[in-house]
C-alpha positions as CSV (number, residue, x, y, z in Angstrom):
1,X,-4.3,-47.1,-11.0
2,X,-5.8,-43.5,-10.6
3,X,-6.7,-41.8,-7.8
4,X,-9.2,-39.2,-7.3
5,X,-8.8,-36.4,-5.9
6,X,-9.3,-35.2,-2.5
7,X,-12.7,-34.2,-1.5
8,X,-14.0,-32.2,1.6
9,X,-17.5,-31.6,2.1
10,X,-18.2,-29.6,5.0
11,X,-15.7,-31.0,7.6
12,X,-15.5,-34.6,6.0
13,X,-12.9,-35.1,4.0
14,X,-13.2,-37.9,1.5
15,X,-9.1,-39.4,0.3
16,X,-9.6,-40.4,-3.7
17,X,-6.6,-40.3,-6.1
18,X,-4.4,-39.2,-8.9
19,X,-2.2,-40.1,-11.7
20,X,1.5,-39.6,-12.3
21,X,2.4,-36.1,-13.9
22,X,3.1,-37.1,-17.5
23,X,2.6,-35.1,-20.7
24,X,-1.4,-35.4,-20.6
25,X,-3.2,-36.9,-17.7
26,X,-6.9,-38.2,-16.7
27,X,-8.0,-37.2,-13.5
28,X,-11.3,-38.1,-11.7
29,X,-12.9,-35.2,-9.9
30,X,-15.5,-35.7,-8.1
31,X,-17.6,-34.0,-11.0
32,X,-16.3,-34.6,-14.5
33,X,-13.0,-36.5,-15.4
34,X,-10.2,-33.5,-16.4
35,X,-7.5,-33.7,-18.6
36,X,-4.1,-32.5,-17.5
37,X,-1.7,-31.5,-20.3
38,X,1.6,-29.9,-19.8
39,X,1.9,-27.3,-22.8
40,X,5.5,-26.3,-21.8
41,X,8.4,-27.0,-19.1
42,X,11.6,-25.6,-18.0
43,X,10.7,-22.4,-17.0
44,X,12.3,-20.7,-13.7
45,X,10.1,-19.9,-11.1
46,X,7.1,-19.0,-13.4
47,X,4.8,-16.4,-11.2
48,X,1.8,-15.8,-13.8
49,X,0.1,-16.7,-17.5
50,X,-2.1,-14.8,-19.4
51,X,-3.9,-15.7,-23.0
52,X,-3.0,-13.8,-26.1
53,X,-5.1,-12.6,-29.1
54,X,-4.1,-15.8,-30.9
55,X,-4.5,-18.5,-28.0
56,X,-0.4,-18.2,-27.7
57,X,0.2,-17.3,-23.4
58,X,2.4,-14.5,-21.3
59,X,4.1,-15.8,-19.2
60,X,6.0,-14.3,-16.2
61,X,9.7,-15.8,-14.3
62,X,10.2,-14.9,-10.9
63,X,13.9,-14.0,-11.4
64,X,13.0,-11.1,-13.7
65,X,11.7,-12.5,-17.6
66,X,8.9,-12.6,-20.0
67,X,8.7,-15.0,-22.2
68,X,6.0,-16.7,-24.8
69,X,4.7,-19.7,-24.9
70,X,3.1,-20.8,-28.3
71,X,3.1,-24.2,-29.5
72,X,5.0,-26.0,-27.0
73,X,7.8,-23.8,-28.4
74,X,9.3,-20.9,-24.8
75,X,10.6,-17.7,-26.6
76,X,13.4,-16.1,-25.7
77,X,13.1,-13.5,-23.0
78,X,11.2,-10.1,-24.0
79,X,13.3,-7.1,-23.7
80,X,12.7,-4.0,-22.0
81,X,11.3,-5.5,-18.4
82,X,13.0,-3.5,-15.7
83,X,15.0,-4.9,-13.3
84,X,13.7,-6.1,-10.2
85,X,14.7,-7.4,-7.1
86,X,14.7,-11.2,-7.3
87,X,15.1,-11.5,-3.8
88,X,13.2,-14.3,-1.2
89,X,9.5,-14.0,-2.1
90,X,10.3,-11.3,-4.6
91,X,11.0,-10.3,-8.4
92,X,8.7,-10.1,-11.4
93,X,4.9,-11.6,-10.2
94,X,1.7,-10.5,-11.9
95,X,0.9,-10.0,-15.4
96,X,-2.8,-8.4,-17.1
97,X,-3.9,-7.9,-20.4
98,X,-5.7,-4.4,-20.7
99,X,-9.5,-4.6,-22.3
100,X,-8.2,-3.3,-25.0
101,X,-4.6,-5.2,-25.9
102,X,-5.2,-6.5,-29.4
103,X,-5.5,-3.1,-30.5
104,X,-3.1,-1.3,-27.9
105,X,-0.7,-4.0,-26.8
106,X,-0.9,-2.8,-23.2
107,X,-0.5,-4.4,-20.6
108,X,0.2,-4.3,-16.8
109,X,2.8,-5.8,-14.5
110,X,3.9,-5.7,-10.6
111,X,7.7,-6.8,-9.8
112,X,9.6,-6.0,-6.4
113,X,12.0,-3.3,-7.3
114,X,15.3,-2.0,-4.9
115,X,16.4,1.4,-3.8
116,X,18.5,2.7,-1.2
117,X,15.9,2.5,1.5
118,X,15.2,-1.4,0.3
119,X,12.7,-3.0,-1.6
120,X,8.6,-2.8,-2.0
121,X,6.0,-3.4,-4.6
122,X,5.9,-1.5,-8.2
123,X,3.5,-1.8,-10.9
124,X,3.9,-1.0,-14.8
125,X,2.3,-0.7,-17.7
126,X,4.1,-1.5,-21.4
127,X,3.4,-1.7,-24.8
128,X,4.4,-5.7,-25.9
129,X,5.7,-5.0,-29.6
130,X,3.9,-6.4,-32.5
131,X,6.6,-9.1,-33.1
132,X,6.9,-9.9,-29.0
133,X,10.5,-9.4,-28.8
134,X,10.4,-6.3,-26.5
135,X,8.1,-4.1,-24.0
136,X,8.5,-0.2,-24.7
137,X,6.6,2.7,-23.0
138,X,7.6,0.6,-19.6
139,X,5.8,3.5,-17.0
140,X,5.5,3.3,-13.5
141,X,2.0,3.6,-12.3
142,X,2.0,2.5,-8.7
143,X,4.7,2.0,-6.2
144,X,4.7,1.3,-2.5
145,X,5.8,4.9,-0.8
146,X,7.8,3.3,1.6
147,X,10.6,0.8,0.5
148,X,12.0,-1.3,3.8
149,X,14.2,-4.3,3.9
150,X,13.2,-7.8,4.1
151,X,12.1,-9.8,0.8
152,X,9.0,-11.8,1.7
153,X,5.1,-11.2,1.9
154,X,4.8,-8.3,-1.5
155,X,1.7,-9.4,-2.6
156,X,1.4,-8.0,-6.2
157,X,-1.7,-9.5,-7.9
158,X,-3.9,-7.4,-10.3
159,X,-7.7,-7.3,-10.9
160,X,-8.9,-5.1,-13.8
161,X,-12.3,-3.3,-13.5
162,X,-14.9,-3.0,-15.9
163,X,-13.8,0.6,-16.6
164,X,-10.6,-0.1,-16.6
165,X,-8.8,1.0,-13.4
166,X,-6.5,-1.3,-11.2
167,X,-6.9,-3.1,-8.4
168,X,-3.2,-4.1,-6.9
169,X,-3.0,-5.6,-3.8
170,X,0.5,-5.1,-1.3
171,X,1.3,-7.7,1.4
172,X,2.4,-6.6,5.0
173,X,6.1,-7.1,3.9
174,X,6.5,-9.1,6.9
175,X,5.6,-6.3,9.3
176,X,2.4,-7.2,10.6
177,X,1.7,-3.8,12.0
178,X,2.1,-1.7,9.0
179,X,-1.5,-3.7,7.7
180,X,-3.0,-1.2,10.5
181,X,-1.4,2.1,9.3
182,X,-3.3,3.8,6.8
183,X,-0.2,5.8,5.5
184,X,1.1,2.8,4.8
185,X,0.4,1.3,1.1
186,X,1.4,-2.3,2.9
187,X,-1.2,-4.7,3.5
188,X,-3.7,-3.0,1.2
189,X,-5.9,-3.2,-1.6
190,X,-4.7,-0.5,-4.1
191,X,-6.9,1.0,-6.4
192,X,-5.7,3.2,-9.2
193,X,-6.8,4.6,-12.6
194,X,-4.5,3.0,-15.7
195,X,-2.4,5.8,-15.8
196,X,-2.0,5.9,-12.0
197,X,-3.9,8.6,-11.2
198,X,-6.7,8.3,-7.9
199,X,-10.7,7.2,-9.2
200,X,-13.5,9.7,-8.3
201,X,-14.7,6.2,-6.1
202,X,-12.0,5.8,-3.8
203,X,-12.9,6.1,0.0
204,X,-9.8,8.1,0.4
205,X,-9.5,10.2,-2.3
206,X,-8.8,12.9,-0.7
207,X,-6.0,12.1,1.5
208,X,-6.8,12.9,4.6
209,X,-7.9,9.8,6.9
210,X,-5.9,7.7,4.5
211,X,-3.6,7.8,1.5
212,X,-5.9,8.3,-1.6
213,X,-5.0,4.6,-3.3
214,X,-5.8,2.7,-0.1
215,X,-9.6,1.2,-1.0
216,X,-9.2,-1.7,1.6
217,X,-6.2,-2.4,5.0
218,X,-6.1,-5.2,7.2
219,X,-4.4,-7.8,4.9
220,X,-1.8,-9.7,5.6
221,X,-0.2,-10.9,2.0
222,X,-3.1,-10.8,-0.5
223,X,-1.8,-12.9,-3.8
224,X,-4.8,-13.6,-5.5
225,X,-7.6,-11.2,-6.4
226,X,-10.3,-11.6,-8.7
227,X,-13.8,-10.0,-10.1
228,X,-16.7,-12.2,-10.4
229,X,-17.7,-11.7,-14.0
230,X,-21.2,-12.1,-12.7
231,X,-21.9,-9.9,-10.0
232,X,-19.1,-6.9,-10.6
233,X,-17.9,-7.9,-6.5
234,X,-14.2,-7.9,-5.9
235,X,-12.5,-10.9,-4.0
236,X,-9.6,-11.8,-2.5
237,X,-7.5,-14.8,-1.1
238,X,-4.6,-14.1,1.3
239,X,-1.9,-16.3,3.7
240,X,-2.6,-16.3,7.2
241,X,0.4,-17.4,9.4
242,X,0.0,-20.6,10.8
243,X,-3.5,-21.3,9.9
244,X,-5.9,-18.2,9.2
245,X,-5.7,-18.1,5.4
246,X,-9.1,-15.7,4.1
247,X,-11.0,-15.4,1.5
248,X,-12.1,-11.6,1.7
249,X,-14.5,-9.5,-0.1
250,X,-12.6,-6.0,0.0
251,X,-15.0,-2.6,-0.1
252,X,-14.2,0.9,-0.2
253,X,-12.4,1.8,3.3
254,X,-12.9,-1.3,5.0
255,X,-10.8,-2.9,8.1
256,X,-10.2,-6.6,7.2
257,X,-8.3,-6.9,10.6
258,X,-5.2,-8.0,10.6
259,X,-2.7,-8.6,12.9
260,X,-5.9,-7.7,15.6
261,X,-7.5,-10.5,14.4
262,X,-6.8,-13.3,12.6
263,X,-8.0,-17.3,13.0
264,X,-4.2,-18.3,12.5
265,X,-1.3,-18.2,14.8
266,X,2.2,-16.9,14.5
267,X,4.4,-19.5,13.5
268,X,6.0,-20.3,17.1
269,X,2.5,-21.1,18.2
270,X,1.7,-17.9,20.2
271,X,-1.6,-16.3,19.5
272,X,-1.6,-13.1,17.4
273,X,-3.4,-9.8,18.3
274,X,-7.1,-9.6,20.5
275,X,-8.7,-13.1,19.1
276,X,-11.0,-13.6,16.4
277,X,-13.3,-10.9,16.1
278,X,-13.5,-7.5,16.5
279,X,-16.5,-4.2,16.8
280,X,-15.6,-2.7,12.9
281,X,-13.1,-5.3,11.9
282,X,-14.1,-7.3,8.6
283,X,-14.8,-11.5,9.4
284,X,-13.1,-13.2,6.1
285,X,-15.8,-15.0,3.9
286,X,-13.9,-18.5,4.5
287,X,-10.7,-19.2,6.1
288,X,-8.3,-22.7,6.2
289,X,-6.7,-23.9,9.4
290,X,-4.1,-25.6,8.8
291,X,-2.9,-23.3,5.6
292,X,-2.8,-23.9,2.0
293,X,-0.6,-21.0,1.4
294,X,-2.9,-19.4,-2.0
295,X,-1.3,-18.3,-4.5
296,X,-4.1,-17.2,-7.1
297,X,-8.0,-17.0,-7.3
298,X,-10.1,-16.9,-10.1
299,X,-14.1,-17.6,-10.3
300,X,-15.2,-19.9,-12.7
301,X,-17.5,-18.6,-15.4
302,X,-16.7,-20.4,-18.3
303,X,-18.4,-22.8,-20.7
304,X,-15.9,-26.3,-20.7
305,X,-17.4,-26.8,-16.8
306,X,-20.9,-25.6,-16.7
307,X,-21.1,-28.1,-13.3
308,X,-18.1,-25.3,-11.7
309,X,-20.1,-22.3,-12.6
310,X,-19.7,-19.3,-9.7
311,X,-17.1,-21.5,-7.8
312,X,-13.6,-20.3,-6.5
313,X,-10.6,-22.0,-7.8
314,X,-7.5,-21.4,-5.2
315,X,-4.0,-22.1,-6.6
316,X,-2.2,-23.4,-3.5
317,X,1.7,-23.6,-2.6
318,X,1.7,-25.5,0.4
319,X,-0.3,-29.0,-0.3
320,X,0.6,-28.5,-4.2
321,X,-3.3,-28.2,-5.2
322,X,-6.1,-26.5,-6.7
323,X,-8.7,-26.0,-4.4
324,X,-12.4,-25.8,-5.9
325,X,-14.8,-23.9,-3.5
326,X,-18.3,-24.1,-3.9
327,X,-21.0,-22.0,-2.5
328,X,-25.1,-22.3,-2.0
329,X,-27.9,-19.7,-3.8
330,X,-26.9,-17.7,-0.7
331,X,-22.7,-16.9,-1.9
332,X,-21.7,-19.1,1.4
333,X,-19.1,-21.8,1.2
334,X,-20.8,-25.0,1.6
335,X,-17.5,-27.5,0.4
336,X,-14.5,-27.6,-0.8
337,X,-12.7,-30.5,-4.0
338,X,-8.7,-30.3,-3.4
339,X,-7.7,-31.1,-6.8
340,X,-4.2,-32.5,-8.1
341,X,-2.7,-32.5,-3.9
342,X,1.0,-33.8,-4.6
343,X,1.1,-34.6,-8.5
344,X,2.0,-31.1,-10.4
345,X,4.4,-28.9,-7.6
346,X,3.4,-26.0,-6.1
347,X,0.6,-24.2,-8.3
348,X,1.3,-20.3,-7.9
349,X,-1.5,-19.4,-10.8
350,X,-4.6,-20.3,-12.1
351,X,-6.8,-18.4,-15.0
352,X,-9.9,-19.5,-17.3
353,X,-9.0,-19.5,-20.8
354,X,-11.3,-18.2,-23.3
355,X,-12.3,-21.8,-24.2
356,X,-13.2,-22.4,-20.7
357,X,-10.3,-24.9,-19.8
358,X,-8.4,-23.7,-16.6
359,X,-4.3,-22.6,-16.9
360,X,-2.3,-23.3,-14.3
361,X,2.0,-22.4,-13.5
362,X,4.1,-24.7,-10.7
363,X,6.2,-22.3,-9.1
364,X,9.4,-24.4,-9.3
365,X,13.1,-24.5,-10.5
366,X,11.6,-26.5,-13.5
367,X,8.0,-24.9,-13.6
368,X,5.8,-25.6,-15.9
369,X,2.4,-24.3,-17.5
370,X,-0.3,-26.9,-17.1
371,X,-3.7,-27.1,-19.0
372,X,-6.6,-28.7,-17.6
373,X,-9.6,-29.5,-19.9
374,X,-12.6,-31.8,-20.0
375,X,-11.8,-35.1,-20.1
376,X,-13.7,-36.6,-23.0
377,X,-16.3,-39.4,-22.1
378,X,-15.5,-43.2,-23.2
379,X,-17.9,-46.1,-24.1
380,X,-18.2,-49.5,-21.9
């Protein structure tokens, strides 16, 4: 017997169902029936999946690998990924195709890396050879200024812009108060030309208030941002700590407020900072009490779900789910689908594939990449 998913509208949550996790499932949504497929298992702690040229994927392991995926068939490991500090919450995260990769083979990467002072967040960009054995040209093009021990709350998801610059965003590192310090790349949005270099646009650019990558501070741990394909506008979804995780939409030189406020509490129960608002501080576009724990965000714009069109879709540790977020003519959230809650593992990543159907990787010891498409419509 199925069960649908779970459905919240407004405050009023609605308990359906779902089907075991086997090679290809039906789920009923509270829209169209979906069809889970599992293209590939085994993988170790896979943190991210992108879609090559030829519909074969990228995909990133926490402990420090890059491997593809194409035909149900895992590659070995690519060579030539640097090492990085598979540590706690860290190691290699985030992987982006540049605009241009089927003619330049670039692309982009975050990972936690080590040095004497500890570790902090790094990003890359590579060449991926022709025959996908091995990344050359592996250059630095961001990394956090100050390294500090600990191994939780990095961050590390990128956005690419229309013109082609990076959006990177840094967790707190588990220091709350370094969100508040604006020469401090932690608990930021990081924007940054391909080659590293500062963009004419940033609100900082010249150093002086701030350090010139900083576009937006107050964020706690930031590990999924996203354009809207529509509209150009950046977004973000971030962990709160118990309770309090946002949806933001960062701008040039903005205070999104944390630790001085925040809707969550600290995980002992005791309140954090002055409340929940603030004179100058950012309020997030939507926040969850209790927590999902996000892991990715991505806005639908594709073709297989026409009925999803403009609506957030929140990969979510916690409660092992994909949360679908939909909004009025006005951009506000107005209710909210928890998809999959229980069946799959914890869901770390989610991205629209050119044919519309949604990608998803469990972050588990045996982690999988997950395909969900359109169920197709039976007679009687």
């Amino acid at each position: 017997m199925k069960r649908l998913s779970v459905f919240h509208f407004v405050a009023v949550l609605f308990l359906f169902g779902a089907v075991s996790a086997d090679a290809a499932d039906t789920v009923n949504t509270q829209g169209p029936a979906v069809r889970v497929e599992k293209l590939a298992d085994g993988l170790d702690h896979p943190w991210a999946v992108e879609v090559l040229p030829d519909s074969a994927y990228l995909v990133t392991e926490r402990p420090g690998r890059m491997r593809i995926i194409r035909d149900g068939k895992i590659s070995d490991p690519i060579g030539g990924v640097p090492k990085v500090s598979a540590r706690g919450q860290g190691g290699l995260m985030d992987v982006a195709l540049a605009p241009d990769f089927a003619t330049s083979r670039k692309i982009y990467f975050t990972a936690s890396i080590a040095n004497a002072q500890g570790s902090g967040t790094e990003a890359f960009s590579a060449m991926l050879s022709a025959d996908e054995k091995k990344l050359s040209a592996v250059t630095p093009v961001f990394t956090m200024r100050r390294f500090t021990s600990g191994n939780i709350q990095y961050g590390s998801r990128i956005a690419i812009a229309h013109d082609g610059s990076l959006f990177i965003s840094i967790g707190d590192r588990g220091d709350r108060d370094r969100s508040q310090d604006w020469q401090d790349d932690a608990g930021a949005i990081i924007h940054i030309n391909a080659d590293g270099s500062i963009p004419a646009d940033n609100p900082f650019k010249d150093g002086g208030q701030a350090l010139p990558e900083i576009w937006s501070k107050g964020h706690r741990n930031p590990q999924g941002i996203a354009f809207d394909n529509k509209d150009g506008k950046l977004y973000t979804v971030e962990h709160g700590a118990r309770g309090g995780d946002e949806i933001n939409q960062p701008e040039a030189g903005k205070n999104y407020g944390w630790p001085i406020i925040t809707y969550g509490r600290d995980y002992s129960g005791v309140e954090i900072g002055e409340g929940t608002a603030r004179k100058g501080l950012e309020q997030p576009l939507h926040y969850w009490d209790p927590s999902i724990a996000p892991g990715a965000l991505t806005i639908y714009r594709g073709a297989m779900f026409p009925e999803w069109d403009g609506n957030f879709l929140v990969a979510a540790l916690k409660f092992q789910l994909l949360s679908r977020m939909q909004r009025d003519e006005s951009g506000a959230f107005v209710a909210e689908e928890r998809l999959f809650e229980g069946e799959y593992g914890r869901i770390r990543d989610v991205v629209v594939a050119p044919d519309g159907a949604l990608l998803m990787v469990t972050d588990e010891d045996n982690g999988s990449l997950l395909r969900v498409s359109r169920a197709e419509a039976t007679n009687g």
